[in-house]
N, C-alpha and C positions, 0 to 999 in steps of 0.2 A: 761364356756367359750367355745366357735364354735371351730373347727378348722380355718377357714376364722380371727376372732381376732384372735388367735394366730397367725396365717402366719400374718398378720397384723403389730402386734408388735413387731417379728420379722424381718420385713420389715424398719420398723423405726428404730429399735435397728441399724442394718446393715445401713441405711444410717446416722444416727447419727457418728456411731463406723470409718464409712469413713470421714467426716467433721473430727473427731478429730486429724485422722493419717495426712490427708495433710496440718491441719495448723500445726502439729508438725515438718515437715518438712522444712518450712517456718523459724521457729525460730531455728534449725540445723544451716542454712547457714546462717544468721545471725549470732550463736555465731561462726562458723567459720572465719568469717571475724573478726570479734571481736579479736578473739584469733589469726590470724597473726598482725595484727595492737600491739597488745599488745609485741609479741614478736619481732617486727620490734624496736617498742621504747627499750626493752629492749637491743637490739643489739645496738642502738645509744648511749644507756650508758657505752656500755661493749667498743665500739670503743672511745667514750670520754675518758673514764679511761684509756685505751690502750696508747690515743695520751697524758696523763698525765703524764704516767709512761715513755713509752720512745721515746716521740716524733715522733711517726707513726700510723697512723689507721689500727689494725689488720681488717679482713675479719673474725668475731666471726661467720657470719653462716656457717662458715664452723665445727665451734664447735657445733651446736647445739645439743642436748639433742639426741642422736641417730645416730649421725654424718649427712654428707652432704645428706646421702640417708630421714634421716625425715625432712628434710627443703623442704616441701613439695608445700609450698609457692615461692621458689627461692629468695627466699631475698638476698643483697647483701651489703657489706660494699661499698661506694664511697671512694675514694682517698681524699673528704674532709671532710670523718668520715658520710655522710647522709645514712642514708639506702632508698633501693629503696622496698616501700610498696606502689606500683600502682598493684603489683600482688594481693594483698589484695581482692582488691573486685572482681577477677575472680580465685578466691581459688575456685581448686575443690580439691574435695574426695574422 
């Protein structure tokens, strides 16, 4: 093998190895949106049970898993138990 193939196929290897990183990227912010959409629904349960137990909707993202600093989403209980997930799709990281 020349040195010209090798720089060659090192050539391709490198624009290959770049296609991989930026569709990997691509499906990152997808499963980001995914994953506040998931934890939006799961706050609309925790405020349903809330308003089951003692007739009021808690504000559960103030509970989340790390407190208010990892609701990094801003999600928020409504006064009629709805969560607001329109931040969803401009989740950033």
């Amino acid at each position: 093998m020349t040195l010209i193939e090798l720089m060659i196929v090192i050539l391709i290897l490198g624009i290959l190895a770049a296609i991989v990183v930026l569709g990997i990227g691509a499906f990152q912010d997808t499963g980001d949106e995914v994953s506040c959409k998931t934890t939006a629904r799961e706050l609309e349960s925790a405020a349903a049970a809330s308003y089951a137990k003692d007739n009021t909707y808690a504000n559960y993202a103030d509970y989340l898993k790390g407190g208010v600093d990892n609701n990094k989403w801003g999600l928020t209980v409504g006064a009629d138990g709805t969560v607001n997930d329109g931040a969803c799709t401009t989740a950033s990281t």
